[in-house]
Structure formats: structure tokens, C-alpha cells
mmJSON file of the N, C-alpha and C atoms, coordinates in Angstrom:
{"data_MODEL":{"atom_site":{
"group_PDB":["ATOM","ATOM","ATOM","ATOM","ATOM","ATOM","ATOM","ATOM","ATOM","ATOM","ATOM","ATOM","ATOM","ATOM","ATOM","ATOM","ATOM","ATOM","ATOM","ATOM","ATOM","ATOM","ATOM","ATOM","ATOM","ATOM","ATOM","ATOM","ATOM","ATOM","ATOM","ATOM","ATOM","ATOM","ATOM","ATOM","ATOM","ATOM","ATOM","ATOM","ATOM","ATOM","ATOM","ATOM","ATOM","ATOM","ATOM","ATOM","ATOM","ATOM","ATOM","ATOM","ATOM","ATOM","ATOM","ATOM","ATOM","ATOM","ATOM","ATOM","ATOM","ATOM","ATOM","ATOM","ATOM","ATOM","ATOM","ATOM","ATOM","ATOM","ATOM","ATOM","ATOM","ATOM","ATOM","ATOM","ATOM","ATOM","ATOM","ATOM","ATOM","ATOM","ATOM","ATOM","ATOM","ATOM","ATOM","ATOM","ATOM","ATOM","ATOM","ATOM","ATOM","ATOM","ATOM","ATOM","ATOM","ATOM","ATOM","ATOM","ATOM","ATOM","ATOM","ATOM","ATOM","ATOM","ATOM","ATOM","ATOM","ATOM","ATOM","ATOM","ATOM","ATOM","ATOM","ATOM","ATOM","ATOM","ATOM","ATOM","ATOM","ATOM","ATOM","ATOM","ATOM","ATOM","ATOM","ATOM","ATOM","ATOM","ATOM","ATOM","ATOM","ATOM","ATOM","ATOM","ATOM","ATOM","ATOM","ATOM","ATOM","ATOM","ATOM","ATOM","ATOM","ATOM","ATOM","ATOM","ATOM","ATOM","ATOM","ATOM","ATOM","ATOM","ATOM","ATOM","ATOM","ATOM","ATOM","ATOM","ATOM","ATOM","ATOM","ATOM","ATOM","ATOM","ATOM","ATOM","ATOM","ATOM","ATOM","ATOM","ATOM","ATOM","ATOM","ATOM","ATOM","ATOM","ATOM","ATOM","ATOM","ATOM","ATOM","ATOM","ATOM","ATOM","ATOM","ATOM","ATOM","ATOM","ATOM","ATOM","ATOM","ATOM","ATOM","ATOM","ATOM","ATOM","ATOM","ATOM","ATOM","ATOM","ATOM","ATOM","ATOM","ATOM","ATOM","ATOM","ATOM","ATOM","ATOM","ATOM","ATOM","ATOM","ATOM","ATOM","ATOM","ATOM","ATOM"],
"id":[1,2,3,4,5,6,7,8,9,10,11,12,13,14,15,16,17,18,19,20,21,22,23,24,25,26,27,28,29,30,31,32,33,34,35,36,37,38,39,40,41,42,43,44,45,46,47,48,49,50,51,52,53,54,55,56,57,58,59,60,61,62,63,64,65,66,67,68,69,70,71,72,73,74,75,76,77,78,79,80,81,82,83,84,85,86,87,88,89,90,91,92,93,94,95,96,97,98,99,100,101,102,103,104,105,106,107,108,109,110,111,112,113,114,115,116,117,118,119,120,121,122,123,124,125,126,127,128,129,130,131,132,133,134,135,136,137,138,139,140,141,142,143,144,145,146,147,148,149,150,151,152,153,154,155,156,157,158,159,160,161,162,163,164,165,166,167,168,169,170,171,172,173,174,175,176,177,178,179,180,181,182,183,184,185,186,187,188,189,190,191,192,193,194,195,196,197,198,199,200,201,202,203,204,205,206,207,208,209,210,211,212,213,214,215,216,217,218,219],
"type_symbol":["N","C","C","N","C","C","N","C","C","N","C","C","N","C","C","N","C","C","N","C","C","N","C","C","N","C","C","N","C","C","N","C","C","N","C","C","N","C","C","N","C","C","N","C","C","N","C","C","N","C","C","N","C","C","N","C","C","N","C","C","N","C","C","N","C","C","N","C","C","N","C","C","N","C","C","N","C","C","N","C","C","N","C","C","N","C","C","N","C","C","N","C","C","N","C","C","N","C","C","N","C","C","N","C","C","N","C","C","N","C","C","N","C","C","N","C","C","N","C","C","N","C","C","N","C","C","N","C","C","N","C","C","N","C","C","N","C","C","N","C","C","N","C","C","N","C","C","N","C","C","N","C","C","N","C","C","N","C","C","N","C","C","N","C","C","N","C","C","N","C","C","N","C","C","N","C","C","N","C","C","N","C","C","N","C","C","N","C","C","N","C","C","N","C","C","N","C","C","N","C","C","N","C","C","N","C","C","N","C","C","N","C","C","N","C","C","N","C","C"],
"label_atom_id":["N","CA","C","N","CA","C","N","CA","C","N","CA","C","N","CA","C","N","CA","C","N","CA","C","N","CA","C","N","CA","C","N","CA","C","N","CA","C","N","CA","C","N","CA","C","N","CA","C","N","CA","C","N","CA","C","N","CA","C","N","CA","C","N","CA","C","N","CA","C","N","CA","C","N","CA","C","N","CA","C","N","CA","C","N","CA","C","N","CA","C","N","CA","C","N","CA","C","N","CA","C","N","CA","C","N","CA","C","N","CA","C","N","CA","C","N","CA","C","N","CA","C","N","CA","C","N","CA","C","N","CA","C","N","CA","C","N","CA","C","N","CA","C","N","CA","C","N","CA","C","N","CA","C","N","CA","C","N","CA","C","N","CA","C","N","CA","C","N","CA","C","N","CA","C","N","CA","C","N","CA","C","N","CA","C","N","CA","C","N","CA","C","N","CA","C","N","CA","C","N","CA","C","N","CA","C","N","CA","C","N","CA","C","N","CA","C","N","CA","C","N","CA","C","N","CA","C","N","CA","C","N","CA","C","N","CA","C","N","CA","C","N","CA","C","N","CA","C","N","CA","C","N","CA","C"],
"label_alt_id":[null,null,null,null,null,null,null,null,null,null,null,null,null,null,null,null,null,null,null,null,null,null,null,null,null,null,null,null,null,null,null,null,null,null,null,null,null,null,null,null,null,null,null,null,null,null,null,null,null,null,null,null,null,null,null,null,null,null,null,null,null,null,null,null,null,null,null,null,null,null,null,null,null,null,null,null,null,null,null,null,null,null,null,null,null,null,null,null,null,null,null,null,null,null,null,null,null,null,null,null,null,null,null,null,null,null,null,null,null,null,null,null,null,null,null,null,null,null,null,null,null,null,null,null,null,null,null,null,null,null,null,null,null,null,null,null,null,null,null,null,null,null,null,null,null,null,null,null,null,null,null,null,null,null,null,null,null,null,null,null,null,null,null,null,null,null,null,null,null,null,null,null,null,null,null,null,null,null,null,null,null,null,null,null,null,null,null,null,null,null,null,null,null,null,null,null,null,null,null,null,null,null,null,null,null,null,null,null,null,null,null,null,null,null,null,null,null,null,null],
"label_comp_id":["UNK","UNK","UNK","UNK","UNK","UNK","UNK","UNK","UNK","UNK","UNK","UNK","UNK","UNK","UNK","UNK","UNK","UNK","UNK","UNK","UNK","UNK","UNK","UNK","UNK","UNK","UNK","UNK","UNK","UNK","UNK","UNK","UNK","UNK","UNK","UNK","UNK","UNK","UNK","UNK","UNK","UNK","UNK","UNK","UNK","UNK","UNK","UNK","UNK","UNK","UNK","UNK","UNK","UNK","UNK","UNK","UNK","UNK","UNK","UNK","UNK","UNK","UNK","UNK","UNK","UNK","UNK","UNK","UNK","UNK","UNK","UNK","UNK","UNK","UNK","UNK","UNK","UNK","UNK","UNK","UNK","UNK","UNK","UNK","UNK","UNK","UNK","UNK","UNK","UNK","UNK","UNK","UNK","UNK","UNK","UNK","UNK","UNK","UNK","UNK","UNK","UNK","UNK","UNK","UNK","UNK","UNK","UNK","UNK","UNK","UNK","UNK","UNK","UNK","UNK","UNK","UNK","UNK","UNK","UNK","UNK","UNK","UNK","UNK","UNK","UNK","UNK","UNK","UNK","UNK","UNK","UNK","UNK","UNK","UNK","UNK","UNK","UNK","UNK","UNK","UNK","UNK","UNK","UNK","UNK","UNK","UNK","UNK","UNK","UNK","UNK","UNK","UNK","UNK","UNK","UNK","UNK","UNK","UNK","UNK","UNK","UNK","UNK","UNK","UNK","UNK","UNK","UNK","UNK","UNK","UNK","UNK","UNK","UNK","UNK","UNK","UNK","UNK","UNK","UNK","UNK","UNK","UNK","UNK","UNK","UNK","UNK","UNK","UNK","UNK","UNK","UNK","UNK","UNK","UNK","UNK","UNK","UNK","UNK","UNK","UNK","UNK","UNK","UNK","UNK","UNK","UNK","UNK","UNK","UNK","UNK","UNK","UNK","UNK","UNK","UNK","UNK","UNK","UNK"],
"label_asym_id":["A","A","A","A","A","A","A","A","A","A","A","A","A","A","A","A","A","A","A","A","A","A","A","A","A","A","A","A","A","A","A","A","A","A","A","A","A","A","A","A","A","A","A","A","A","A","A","A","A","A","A","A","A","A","A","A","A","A","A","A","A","A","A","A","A","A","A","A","A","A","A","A","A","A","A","A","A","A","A","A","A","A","A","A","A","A","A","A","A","A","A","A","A","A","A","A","A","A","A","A","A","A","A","A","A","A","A","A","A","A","A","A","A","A","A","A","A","A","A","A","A","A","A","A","A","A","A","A","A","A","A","A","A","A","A","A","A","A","A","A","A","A","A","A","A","A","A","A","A","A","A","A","A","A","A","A","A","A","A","A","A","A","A","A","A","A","A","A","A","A","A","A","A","A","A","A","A","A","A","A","A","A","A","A","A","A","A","A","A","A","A","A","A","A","A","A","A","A","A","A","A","A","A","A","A","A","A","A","A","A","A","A","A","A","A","A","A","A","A"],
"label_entity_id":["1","1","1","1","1","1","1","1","1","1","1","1","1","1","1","1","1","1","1","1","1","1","1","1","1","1","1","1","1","1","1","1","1","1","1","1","1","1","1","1","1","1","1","1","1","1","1","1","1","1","1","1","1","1","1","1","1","1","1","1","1","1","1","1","1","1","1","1","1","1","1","1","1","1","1","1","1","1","1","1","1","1","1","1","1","1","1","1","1","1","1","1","1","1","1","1","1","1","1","1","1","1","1","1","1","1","1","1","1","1","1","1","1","1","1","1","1","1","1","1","1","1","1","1","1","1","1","1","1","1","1","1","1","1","1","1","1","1","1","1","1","1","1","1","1","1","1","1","1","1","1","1","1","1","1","1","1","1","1","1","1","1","1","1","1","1","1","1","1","1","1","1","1","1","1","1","1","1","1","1","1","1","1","1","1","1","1","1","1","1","1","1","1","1","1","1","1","1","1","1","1","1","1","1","1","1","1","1","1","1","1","1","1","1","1","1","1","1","1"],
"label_seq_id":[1,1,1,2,2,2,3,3,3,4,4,4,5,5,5,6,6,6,7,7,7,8,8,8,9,9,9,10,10,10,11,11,11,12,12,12,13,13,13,14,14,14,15,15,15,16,16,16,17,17,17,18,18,18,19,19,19,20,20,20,21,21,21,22,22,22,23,23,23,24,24,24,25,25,25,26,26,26,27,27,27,28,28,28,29,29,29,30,30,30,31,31,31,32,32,32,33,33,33,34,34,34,35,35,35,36,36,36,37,37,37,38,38,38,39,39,39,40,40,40,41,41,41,42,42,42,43,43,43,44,44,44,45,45,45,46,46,46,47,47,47,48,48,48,49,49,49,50,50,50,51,51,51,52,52,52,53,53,53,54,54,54,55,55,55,56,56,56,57,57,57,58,58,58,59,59,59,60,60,60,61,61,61,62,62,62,63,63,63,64,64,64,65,65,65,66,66,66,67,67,67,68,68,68,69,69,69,70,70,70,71,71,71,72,72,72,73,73,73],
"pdbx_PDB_ins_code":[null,null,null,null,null,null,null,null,null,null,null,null,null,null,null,null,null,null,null,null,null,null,null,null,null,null,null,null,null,null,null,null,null,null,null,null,null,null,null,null,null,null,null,null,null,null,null,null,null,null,null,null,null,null,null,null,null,null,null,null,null,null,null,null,null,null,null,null,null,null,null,null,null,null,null,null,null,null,null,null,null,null,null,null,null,null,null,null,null,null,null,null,null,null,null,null,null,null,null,null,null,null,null,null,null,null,null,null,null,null,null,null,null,null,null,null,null,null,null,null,null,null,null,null,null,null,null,null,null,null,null,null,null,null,null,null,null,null,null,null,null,null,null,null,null,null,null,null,null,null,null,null,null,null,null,null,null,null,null,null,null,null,null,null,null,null,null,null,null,null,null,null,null,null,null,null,null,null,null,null,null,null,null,null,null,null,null,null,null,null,null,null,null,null,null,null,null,null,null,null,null,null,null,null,null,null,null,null,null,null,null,null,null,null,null,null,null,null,null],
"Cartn_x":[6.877,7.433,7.02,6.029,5.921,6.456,7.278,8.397,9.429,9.726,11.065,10.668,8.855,8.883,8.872,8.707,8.493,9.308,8.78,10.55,10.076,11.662,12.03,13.163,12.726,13.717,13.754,12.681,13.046,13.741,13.829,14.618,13.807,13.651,12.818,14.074,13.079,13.872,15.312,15.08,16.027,16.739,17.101,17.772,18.734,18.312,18.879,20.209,19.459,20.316,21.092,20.657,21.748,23.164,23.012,23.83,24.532,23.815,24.604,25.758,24.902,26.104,27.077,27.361,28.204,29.179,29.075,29.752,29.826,30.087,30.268,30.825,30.577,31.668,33.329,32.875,33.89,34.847,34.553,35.27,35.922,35.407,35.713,36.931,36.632,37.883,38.916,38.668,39.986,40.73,39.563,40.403,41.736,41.281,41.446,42.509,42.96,43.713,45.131,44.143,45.487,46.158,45.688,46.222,47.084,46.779,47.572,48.922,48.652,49.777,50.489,50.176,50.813,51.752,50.757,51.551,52.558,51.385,52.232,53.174,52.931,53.423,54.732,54.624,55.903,56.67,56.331,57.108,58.313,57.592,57.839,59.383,58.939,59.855,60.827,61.103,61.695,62.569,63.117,63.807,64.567,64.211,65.158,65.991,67.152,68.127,68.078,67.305,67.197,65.826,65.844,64.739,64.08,63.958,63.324,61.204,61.257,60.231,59.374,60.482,59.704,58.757,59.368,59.62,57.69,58.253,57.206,55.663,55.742,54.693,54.167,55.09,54.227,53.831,54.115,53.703,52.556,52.489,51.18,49.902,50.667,49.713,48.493,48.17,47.419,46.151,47.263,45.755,45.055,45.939,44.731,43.818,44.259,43.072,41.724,42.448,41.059,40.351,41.069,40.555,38.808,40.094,39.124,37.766,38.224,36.824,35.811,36.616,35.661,34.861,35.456,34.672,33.767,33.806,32.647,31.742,31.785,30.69,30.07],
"Cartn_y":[120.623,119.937,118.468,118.12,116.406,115.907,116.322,115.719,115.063,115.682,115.634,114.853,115.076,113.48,112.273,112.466,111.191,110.118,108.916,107.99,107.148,106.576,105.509,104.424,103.468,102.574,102.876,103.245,103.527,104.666,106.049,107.059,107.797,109.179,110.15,111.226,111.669,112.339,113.421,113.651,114.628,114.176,113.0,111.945,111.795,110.971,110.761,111.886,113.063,114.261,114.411,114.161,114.88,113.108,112.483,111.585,111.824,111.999,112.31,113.603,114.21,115.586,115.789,114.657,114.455,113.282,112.411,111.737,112.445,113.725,114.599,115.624,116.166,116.323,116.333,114.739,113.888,113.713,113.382,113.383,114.602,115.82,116.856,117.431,116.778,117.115,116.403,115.14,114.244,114.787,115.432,115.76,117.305,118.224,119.322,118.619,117.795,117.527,116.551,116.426,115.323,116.665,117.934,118.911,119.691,119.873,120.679,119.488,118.09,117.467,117.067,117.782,117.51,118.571,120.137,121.45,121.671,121.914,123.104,121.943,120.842,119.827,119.195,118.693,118.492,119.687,120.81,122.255,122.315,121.696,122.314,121.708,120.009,118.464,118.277,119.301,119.108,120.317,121.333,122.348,121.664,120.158,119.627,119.027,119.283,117.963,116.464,115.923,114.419,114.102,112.685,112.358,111.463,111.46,110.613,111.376,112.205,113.296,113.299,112.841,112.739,111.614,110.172,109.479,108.824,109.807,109.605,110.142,111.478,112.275,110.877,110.07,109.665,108.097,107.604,106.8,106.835,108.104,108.34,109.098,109.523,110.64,109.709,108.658,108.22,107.282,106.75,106.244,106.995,108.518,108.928,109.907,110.231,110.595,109.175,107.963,106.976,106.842,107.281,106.584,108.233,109.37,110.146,110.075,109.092,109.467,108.455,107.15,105.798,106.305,107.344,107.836,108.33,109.425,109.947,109.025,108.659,107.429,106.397],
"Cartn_z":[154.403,155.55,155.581,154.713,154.912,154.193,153.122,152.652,153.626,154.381,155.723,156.053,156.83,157.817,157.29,156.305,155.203,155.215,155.843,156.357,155.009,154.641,153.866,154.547,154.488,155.071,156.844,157.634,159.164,159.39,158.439,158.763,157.726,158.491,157.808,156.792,156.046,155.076,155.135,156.267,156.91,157.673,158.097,158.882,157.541,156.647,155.615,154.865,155.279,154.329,155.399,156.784,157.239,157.501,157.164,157.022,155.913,154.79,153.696,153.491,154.543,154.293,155.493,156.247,157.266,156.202,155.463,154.966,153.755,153.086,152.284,152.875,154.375,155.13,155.189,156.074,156.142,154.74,153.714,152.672,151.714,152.455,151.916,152.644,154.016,155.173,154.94,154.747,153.861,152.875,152.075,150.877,151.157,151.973,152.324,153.551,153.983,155.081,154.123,152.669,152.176,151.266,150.944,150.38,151.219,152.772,153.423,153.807,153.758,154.49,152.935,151.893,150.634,150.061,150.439,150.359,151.288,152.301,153.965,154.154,155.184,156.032,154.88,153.98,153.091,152.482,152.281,151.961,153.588,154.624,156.131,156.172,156.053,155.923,154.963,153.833,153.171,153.52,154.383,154.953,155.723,156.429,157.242,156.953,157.393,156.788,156.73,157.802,157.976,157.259,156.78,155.696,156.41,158.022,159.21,158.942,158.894,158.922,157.666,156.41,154.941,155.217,155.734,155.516,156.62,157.717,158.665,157.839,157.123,156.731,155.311,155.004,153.869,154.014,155.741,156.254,156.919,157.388,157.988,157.527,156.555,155.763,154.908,154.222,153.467,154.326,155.739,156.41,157.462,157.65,158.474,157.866,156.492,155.955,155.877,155.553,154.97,156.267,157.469,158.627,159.267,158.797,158.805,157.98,156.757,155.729,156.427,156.624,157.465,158.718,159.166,160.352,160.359,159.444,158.851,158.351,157.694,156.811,158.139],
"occupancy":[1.0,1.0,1.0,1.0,1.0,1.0,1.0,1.0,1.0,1.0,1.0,1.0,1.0,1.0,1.0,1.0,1.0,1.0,1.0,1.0,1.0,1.0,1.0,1.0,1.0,1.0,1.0,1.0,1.0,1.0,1.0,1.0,1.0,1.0,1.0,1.0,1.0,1.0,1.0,1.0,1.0,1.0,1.0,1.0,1.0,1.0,1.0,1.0,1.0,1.0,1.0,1.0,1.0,1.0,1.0,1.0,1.0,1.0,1.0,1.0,1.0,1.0,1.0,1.0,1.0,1.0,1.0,1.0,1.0,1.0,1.0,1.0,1.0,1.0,1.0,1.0,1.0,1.0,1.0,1.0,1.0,1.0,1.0,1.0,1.0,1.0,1.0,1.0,1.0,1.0,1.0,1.0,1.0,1.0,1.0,1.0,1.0,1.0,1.0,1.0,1.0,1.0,1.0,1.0,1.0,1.0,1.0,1.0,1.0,1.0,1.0,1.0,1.0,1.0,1.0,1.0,1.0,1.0,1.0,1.0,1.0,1.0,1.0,1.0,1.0,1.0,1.0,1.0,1.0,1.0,1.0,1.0,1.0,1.0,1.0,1.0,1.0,1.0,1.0,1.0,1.0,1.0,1.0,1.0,1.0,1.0,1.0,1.0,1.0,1.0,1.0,1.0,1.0,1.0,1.0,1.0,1.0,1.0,1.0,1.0,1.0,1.0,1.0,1.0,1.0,1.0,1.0,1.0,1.0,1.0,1.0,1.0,1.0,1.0,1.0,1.0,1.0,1.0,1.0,1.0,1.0,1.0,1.0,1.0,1.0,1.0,1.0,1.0,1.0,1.0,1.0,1.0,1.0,1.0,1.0,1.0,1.0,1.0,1.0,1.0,1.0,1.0,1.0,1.0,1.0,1.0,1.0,1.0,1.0,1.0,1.0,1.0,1.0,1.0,1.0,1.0,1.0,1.0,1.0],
"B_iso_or_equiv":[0.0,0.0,0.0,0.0,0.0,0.0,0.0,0.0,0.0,0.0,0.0,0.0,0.0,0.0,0.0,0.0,0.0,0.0,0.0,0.0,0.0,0.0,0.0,0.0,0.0,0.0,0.0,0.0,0.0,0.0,0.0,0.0,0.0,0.0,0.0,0.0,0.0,0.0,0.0,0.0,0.0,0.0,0.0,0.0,0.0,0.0,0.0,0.0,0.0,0.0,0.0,0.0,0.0,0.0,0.0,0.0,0.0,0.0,0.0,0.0,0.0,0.0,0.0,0.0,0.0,0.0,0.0,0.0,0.0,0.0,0.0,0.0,0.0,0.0,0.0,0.0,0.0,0.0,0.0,0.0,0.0,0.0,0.0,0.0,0.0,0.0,0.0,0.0,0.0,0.0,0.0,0.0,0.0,0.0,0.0,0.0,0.0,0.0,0.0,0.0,0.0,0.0,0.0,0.0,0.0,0.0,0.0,0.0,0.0,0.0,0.0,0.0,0.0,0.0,0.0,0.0,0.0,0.0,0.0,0.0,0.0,0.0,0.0,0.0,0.0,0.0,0.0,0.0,0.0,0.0,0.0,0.0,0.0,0.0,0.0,0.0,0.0,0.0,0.0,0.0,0.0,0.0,0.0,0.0,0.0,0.0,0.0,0.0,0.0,0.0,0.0,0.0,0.0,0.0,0.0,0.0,0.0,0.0,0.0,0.0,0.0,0.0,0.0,0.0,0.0,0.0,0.0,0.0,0.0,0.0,0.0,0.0,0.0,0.0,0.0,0.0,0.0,0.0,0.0,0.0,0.0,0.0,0.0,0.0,0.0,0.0,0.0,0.0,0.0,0.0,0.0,0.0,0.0,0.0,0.0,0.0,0.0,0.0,0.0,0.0,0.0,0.0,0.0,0.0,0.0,0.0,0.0,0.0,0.0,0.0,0.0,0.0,0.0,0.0,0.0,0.0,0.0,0.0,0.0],
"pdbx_formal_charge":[null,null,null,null,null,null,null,null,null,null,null,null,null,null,null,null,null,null,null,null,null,null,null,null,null,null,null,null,null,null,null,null,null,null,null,null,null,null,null,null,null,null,null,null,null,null,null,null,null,null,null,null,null,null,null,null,null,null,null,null,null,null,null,null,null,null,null,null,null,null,null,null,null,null,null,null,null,null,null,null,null,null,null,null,null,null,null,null,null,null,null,null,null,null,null,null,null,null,null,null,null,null,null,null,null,null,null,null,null,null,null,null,null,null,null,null,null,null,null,null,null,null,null,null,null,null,null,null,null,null,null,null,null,null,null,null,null,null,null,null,null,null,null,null,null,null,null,null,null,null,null,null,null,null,null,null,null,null,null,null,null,null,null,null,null,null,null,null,null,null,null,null,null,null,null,null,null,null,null,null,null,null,null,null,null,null,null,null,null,null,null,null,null,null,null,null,null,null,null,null,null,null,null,null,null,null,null,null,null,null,null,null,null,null,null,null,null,null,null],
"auth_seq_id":[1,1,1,2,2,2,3,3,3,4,4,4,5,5,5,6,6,6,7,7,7,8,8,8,9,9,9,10,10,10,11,11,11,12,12,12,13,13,13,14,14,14,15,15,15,16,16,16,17,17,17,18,18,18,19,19,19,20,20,20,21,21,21,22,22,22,23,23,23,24,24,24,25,25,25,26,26,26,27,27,27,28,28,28,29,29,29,30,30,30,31,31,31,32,32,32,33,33,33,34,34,34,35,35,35,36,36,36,37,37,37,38,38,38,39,39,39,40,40,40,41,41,41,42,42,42,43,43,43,44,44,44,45,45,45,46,46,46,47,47,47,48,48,48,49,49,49,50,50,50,51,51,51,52,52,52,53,53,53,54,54,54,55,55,55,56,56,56,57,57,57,58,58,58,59,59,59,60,60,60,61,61,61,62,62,62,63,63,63,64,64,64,65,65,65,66,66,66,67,67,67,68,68,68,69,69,69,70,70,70,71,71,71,72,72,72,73,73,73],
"auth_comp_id":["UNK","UNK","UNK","UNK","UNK","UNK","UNK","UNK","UNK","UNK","UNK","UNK","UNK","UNK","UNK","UNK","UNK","UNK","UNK","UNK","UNK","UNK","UNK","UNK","UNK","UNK","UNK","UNK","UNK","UNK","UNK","UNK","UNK","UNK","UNK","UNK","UNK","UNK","UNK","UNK","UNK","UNK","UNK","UNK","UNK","UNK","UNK","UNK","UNK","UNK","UNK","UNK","UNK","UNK","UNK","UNK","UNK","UNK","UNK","UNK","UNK","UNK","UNK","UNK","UNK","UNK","UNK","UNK","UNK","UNK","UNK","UNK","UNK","UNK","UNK","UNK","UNK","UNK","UNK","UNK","UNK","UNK","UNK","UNK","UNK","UNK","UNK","UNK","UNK","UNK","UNK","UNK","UNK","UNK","UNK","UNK","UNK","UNK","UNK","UNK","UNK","UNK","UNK","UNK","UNK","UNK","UNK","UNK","UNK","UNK","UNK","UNK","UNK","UNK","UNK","UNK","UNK","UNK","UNK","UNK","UNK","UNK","UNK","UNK","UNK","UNK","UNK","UNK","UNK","UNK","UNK","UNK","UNK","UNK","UNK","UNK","UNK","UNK","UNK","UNK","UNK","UNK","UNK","UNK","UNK","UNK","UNK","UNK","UNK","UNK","UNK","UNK","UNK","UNK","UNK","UNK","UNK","UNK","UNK","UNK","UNK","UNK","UNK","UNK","UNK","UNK","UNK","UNK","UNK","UNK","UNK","UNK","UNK","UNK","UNK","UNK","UNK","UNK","UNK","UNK","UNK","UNK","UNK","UNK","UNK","UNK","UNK","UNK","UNK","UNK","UNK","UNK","UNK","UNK","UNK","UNK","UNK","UNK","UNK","UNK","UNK","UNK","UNK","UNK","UNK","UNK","UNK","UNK","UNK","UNK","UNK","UNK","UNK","UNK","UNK","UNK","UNK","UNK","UNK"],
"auth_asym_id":["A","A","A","A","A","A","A","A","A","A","A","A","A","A","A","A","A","A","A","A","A","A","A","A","A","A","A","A","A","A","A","A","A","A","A","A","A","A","A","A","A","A","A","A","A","A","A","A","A","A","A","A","A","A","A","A","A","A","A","A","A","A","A","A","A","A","A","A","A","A","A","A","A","A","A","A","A","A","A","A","A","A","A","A","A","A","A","A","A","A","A","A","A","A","A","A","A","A","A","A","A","A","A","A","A","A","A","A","A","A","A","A","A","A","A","A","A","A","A","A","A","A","A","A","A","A","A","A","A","A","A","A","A","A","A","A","A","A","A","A","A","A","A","A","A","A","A","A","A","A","A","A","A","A","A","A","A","A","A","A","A","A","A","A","A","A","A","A","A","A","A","A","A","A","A","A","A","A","A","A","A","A","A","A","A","A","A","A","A","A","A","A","A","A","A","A","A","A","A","A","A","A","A","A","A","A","A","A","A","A","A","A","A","A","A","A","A","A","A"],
"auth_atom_id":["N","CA","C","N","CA","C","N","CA","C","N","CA","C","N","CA","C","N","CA","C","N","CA","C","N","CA","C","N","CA","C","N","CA","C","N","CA","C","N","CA","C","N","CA","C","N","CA","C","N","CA","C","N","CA","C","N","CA","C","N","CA","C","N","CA","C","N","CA","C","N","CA","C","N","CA","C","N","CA","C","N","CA","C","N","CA","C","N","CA","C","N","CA","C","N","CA","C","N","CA","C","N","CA","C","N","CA","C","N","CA","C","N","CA","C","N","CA","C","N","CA","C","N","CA","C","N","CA","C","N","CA","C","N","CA","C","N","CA","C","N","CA","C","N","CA","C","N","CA","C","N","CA","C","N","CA","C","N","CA","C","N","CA","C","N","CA","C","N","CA","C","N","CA","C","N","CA","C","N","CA","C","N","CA","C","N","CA","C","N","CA","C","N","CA","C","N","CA","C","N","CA","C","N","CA","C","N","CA","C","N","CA","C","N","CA","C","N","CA","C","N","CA","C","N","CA","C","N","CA","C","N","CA","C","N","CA","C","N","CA","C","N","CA","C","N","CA","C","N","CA","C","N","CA","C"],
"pdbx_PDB_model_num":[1,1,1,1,1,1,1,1,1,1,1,1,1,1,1,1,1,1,1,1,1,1,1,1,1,1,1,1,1,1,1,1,1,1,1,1,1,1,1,1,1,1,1,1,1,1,1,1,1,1,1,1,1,1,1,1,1,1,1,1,1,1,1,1,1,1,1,1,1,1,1,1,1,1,1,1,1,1,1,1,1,1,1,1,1,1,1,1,1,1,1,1,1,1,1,1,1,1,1,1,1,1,1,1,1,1,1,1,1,1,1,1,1,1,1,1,1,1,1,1,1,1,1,1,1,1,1,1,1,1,1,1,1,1,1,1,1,1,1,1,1,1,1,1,1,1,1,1,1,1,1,1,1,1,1,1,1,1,1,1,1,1,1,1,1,1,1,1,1,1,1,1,1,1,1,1,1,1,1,1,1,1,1,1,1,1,1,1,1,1,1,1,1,1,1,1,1,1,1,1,1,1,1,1,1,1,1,1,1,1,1,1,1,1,1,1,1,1,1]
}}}
């Protein structure tokens, strides 16, 4: 356990990990949110006749994953 308390830089060891695995998290949820709006959500958009919906999914689709990963981090 004195590993953990062990600060480097003003943050103890376990401060650290748990930052790291919230921004490993975060980027894992990106990744898993740019697969479902790549499979499910475009399989869904492409059943419709109008190409308003394609058009929307690949306008919005790339920055709210980056915005999700920036959040995290």
C-alpha cells in the first residue's frame, strides 16, 4: 500500500491510475460508439429512402466521438 500513496508530481499513485483508466475509458467508448454509429445506425439510414439522414449520421458522427474522447482526457 505505500506504493499508492506514493505521490509524483502532486498526485499519489492511484490518482494517477485512476486518471489513466478514465481516459482509456473514454477512448474505448469512442471507439465502441464509432462502431455502433458505423454498423447499427448506418445499416438503420440506409433502409430510408431520403439521403437527408446519411448525410446527417456522417456529419455528426466523427466529432462527437472526438468530443467524447476530449472529455474524457
Amino acid at each position: 500500500m505505500e506504493l499508492v500513496n506514493r505521490a509524483f508530481y502532486g498526485n499519489t499513485v492511484l490518482e494517477w491510475a485512476i486518471a489513466f483508466g478514465i481516459i482509456i475509458g473514454a477512448f474505448l467508448a469512442g471507439k465502441i460508439l464509432y462502431w455502433i454509429s458505423g454498423t447499427v445506425i448506418r445499416k438503420l439510414t440506409k433502409r430510408t429512402k431520403t439521403k437527408l439522414d446519411d448525410i446527417l449520421i456522417d456529419m455528426v458522427e466523427e466529432p462527437a466521438i472526438f468530443a467524447l474522447t476530449i472529455a474524457g482526457v
